[in-house]
C-alpha positions in Angstrom: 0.0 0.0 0.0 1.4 3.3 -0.9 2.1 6.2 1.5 2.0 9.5 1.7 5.0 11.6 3.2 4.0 14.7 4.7 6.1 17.8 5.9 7.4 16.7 9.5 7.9 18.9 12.0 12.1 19.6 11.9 12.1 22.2 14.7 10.1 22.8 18.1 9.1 25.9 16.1 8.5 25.0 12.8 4.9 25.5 11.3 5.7 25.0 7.5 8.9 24.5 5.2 10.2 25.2 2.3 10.7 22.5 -0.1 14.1 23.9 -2.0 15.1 21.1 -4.5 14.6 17.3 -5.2 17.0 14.7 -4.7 15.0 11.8 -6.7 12.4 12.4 -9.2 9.3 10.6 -9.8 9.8 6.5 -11.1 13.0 6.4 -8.5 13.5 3.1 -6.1 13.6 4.7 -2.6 15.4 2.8 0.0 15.2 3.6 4.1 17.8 6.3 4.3 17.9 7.8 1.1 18.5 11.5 1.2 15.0 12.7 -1.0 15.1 16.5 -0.7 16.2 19.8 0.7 14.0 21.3 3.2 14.5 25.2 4.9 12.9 25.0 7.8 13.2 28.0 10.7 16.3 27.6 11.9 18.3 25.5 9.1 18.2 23.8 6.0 17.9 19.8 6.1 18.1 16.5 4.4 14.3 15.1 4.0 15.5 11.1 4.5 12.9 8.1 3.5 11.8 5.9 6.0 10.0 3.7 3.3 10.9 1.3 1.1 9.4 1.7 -2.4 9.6 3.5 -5.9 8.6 7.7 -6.0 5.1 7.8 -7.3 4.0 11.2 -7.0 5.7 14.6 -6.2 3.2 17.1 -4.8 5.2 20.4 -4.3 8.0 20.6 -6.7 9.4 23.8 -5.0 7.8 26.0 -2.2 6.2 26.2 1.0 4.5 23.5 2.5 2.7 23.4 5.8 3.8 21.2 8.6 1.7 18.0 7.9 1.3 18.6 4.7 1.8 16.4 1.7 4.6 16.2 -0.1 5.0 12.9 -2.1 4.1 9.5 -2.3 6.0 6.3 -2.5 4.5 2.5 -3.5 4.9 -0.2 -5.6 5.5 0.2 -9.0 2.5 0.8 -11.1 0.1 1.4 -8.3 -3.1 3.3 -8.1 -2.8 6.4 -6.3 -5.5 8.3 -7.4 -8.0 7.8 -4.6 -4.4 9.2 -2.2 -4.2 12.6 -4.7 -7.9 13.1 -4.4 -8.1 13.0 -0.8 -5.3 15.6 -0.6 -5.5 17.8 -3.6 -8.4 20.4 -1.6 -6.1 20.5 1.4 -2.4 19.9 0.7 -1.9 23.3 -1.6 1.5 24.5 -1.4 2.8 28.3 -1.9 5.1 29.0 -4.0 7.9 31.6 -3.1 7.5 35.5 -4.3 10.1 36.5 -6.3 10.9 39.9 -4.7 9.1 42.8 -6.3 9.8 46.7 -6.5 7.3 49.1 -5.4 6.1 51.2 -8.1 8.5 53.9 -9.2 8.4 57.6 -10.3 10.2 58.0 -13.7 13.6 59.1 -12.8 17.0 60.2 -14.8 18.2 57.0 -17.1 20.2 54.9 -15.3 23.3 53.0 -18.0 22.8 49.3 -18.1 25.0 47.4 -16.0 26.7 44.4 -17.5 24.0 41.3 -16.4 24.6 37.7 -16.5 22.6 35.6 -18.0 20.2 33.4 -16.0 17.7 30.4 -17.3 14.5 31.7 -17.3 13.0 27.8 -17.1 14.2 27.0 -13.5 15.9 27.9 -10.0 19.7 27.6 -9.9 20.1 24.0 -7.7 22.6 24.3 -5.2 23.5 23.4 -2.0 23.5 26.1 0.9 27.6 25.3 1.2 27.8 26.1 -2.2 25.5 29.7 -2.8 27.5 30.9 0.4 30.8 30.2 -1.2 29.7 31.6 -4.5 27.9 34.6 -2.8 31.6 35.4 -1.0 33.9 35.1 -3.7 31.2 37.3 -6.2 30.9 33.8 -8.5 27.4 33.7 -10.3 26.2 30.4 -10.0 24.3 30.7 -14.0 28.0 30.3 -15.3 28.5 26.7 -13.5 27.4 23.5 -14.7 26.8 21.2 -11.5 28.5 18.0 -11.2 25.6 16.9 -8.1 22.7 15.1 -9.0 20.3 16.2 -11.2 22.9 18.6 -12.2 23.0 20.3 -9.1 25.9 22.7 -8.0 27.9 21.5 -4.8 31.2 22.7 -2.6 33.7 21.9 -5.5 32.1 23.0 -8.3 32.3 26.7 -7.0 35.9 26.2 -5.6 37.3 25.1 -8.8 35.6 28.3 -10.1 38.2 31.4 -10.9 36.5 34.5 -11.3 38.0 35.9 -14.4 36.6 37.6 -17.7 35.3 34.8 -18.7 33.2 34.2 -15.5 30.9 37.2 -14.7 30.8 38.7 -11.1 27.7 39.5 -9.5 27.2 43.3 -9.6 26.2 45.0 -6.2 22.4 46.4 -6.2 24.3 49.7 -4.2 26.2 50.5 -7.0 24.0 53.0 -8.0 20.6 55.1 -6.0 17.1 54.2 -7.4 13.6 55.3 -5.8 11.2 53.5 -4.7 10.5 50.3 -2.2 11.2 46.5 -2.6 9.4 43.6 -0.8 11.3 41.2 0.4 10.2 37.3 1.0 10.6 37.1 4.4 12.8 33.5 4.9 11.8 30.9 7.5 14.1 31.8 9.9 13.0 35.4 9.8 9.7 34.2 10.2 10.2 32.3 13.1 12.8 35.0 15.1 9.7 37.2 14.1 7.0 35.7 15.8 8.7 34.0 19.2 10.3 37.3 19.8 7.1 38.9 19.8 5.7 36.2 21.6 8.5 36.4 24.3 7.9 40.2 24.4 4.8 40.4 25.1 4.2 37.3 26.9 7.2 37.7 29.3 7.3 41.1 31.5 11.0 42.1 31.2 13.2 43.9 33.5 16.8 44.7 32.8 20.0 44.8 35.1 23.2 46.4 34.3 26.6 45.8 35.6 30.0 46.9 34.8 33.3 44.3 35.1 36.5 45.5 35.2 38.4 43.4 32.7 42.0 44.1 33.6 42.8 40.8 34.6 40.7 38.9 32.0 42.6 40.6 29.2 46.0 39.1 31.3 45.1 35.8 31.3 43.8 35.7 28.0 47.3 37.3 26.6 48.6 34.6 28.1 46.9 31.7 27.3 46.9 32.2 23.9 50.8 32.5 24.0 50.5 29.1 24.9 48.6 27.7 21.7 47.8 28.0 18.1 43.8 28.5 18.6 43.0 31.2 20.4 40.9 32.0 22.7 37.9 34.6 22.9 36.3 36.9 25.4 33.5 35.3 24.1 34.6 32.2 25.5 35.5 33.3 28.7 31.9 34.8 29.5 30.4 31.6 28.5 32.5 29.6 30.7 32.1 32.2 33.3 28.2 32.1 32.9 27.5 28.6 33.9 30.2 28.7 36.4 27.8 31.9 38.2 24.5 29.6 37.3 26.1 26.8 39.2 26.0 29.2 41.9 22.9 30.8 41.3 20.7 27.8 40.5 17.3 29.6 40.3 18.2 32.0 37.4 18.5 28.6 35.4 14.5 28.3 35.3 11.8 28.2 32.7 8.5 29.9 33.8 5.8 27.2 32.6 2.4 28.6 33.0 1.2 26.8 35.9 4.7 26.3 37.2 8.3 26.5 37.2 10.8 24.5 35.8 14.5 24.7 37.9 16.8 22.8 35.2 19.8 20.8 36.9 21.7 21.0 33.7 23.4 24.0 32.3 23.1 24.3 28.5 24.0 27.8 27.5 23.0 29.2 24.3 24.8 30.8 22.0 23.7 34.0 19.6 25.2 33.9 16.2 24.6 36.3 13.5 24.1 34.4 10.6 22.6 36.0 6.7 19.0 35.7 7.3 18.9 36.5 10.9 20.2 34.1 14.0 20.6 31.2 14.7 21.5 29.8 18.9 23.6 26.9 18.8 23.4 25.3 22.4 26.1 24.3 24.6 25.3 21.3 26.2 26.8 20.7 30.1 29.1 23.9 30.0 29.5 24.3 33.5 31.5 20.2 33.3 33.2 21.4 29.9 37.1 23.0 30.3 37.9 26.4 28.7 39.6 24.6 25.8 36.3 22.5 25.3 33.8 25.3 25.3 36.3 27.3 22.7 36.2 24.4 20.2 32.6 23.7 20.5 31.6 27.3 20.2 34.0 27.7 17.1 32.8 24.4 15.3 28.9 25.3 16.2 29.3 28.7 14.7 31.0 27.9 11.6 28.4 25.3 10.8 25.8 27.7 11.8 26.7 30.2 9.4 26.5 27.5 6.5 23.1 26.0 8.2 24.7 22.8 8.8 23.5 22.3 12.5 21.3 19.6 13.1 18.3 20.3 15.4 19.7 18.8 18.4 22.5 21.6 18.9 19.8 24.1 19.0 17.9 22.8 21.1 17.4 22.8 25.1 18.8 25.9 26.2 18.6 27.0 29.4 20.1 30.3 29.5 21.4 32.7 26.4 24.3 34.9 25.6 24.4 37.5 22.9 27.1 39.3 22.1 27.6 42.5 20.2 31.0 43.9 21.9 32.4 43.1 18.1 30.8 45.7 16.7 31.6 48.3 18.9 28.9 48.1 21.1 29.2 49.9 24.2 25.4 48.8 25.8 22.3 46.9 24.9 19.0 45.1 26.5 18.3 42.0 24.5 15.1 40.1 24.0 14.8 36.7 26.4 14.9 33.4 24.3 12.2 31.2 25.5 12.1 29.1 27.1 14.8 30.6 29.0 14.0 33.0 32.2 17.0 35.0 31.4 19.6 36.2 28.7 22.6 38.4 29.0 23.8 41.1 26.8 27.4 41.5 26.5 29.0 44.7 25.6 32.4 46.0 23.8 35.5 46.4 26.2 36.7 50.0 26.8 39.2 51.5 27.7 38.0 54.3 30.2 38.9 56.5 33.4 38.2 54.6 36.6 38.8 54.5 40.4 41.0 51.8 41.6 42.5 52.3 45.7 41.4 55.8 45.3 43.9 56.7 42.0 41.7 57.5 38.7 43.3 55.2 36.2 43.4 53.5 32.9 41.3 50.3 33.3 39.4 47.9 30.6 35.8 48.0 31.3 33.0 45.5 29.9 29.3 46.1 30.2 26.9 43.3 30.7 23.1 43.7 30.7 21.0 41.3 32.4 17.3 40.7 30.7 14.9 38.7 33.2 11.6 37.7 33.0 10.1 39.0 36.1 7.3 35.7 36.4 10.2 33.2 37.5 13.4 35.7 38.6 13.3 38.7 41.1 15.8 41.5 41.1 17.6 40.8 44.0 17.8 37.1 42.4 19.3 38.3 39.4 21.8 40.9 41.4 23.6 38.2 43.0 24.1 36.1 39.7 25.2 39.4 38.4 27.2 40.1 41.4 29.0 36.2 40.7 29.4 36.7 37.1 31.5 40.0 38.3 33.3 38.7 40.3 34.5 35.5 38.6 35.7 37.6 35.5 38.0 39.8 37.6 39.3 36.8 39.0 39.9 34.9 35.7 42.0 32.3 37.1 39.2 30.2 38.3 37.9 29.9 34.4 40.9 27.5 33.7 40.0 25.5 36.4 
């Protein structure tokens, strides 16, 4: 008997996905494990595995978005009626196909000269992988210009890096190269989607407060000078404050809490999440046991998670089952900011640029490296003085770095 493979639910989030290219094609022999499609979901794109034996019968949404549930093929035996299966979906499985972006209408303006275009097949998408469109996108290589060597003639890692941008290969012209008037719509993406609606949803659900403290540095940016003098990969501020974190929610156990309507949950385990800008928005890879985890440990992990995250590589696991979140924007110069809380966390902590700045130490006005951290708690499951004290640890164990490379 044939059957019908609908959208499944890839994320704790997800309410529909986008189908983004096809694997197999209809009259295929489908074995248990056999990668079928890509699928974008809200926080990456994945491989859509069969758990069936059988042959592809029917492909219900070439391309486009699909709701969760929804069906999107069916697999049988060979020659097998199906029809009754398409009619009893066709009224309710429709998919939506994605908007091309589309410019607001324009007053007539100065002629602007033509910039050299590159040609692009009017019949069909460009199939790529993510890996590849994020390499091709970096080094200015238009994808129209490569033949793929991946199934189905799609375009994968090596096809782009084998690419040379030369005359002969066009380069993708920036939109900014030149001013136009007028507005253009922009598809919103999955992930933008989805950061769009739990924000609100934590926003307006959760009643915020904010808590600010400032940390002399001085002795953090020591021991970091010299640990990295004593290997090849270096280490962050970033991954100090991580390791610092769980060490103050080891001993501050009830900011590590998840208000849950009717009750509170106090978690035991300490998985910190992780902020990470990424193209279409951000992405949290999760930190599993980093209070148990040495310096070195956390470093790698938070290197390898980002990296993949920025290519949408993580599976759903490493995003999931936070406990407490960290986002960082000291990078970009950032002196100061509140951030939104991450459900189902009770808390997440905004960390700001280090400064250089006048400031009172055994009564001499000196020259001292100052960070900024900003505490955002929802007020339902942590109380001020609660998140004071965890503020008060985190303080206290980043002017006293040596107890990170414990």
């Amino acid at each position: 008997m044939a059957d019908i493979i609908k959208m499944p639910r890839l994320s704790d989030t997800m309410q529909e996905g986008v189908i983004r290219v096809w694997h197999k094609k209809v009259g295929d022999k489908i074995a248990p494990g056999d990668v079928m499609a890509e699928v974008e979901t809200d926080k990456a794109t994945m491989d859509l595995e069969a758990f069936q034996e059988g042959v592809l019968l029917h492909i219900a949404v070439q391309q486009g978005v699909v709701p969760v549930d929804g069906m999107i093929a069916i697999i049988g035996q060979a020659g097998e009626d199906i029809s009754a299966l398409l009619s009893g979906q066709d009224s309710k499985n429709k998919a939506v196909p994605e908007k091309e972006p589309t410019s607001a209408k324009q007053e007539p303006v100065d002629k602007i000269p033509d910039l050299p275009k590159a040609e692009a097949p009017a019949d069909q998408r460009i199939k790529a992988s993510p890996l590849a469109k994020s390499i091709a996108k970096e080094k200015g290589i238009d994808l129209n210009q490569i033949h793929g060597s991946g199934d189905q003639g799609r375009i994968v890692k090596k096809d782009v890096e084998e690419i040379k941008p030369s005359a002969s290969t066009p380069i993708v012209q920036a939109s900014s190269s030149y001013k136009q008037s007028g507005d253009t719509d922009i598809e919103l993406s999955q992930m933008r989607k989805a950061i769009a609606r739990r924000l609100s949803e934590s926003k307006n659900a959760a009643p915020h407060f904010y808590l600010t403290s400032e940390v002399d540095m001085d002795q953090a940016v020591i021991a970091r000078t010299q640990l990295n003098g004593m290997q090849e990969t270096k280490i962050s501020f970033n991954d100090m404050i991580v390791k610092a974190v769980a060490m103050a929610l080891r001993k501050n156990p009830l900011v590590n809490v998840s208000w849950m309507g009717e009750k509170m949950v106090i978690h035991h385990d300490i998985h910190i999440g992780v902020a990470v800008a990424v193209e279409e928005g951000l992405i949290v890879p999760v930190i599993r046991n980093t209070d148990q985890k040495s310096l070195l440990q956390i470093r790698d992990e938070i290197n390898d998670k980002a990296e993949r995250a920025k290519t949408r590589k993580l599976q759903l696991e490493e995003m999931q089952g936070n406990t407490f979140t960290i986002s960082n924007l000291g990078m970009y110069d950032v002196d100061q900011f509140t951030a939104i809380i991450n459900p189902p966390d009770a808390c997440i902590l905004a960390v700001g640029s280090i400064v250089k700045k006048p400031a009172v130490k055994a009564d001499q006005i000196i020259i001292s490296n100052r960070m900024r951290l900003t505490l955002s708690c929802d007020h339902r499951a942590v109380d001020g003085a609660l998140g004071a004290k965890f503020l008060q640890s985190l303080k206290q164990i980043l002017e006293n770095p040596i107890s990170l490379a414990l």
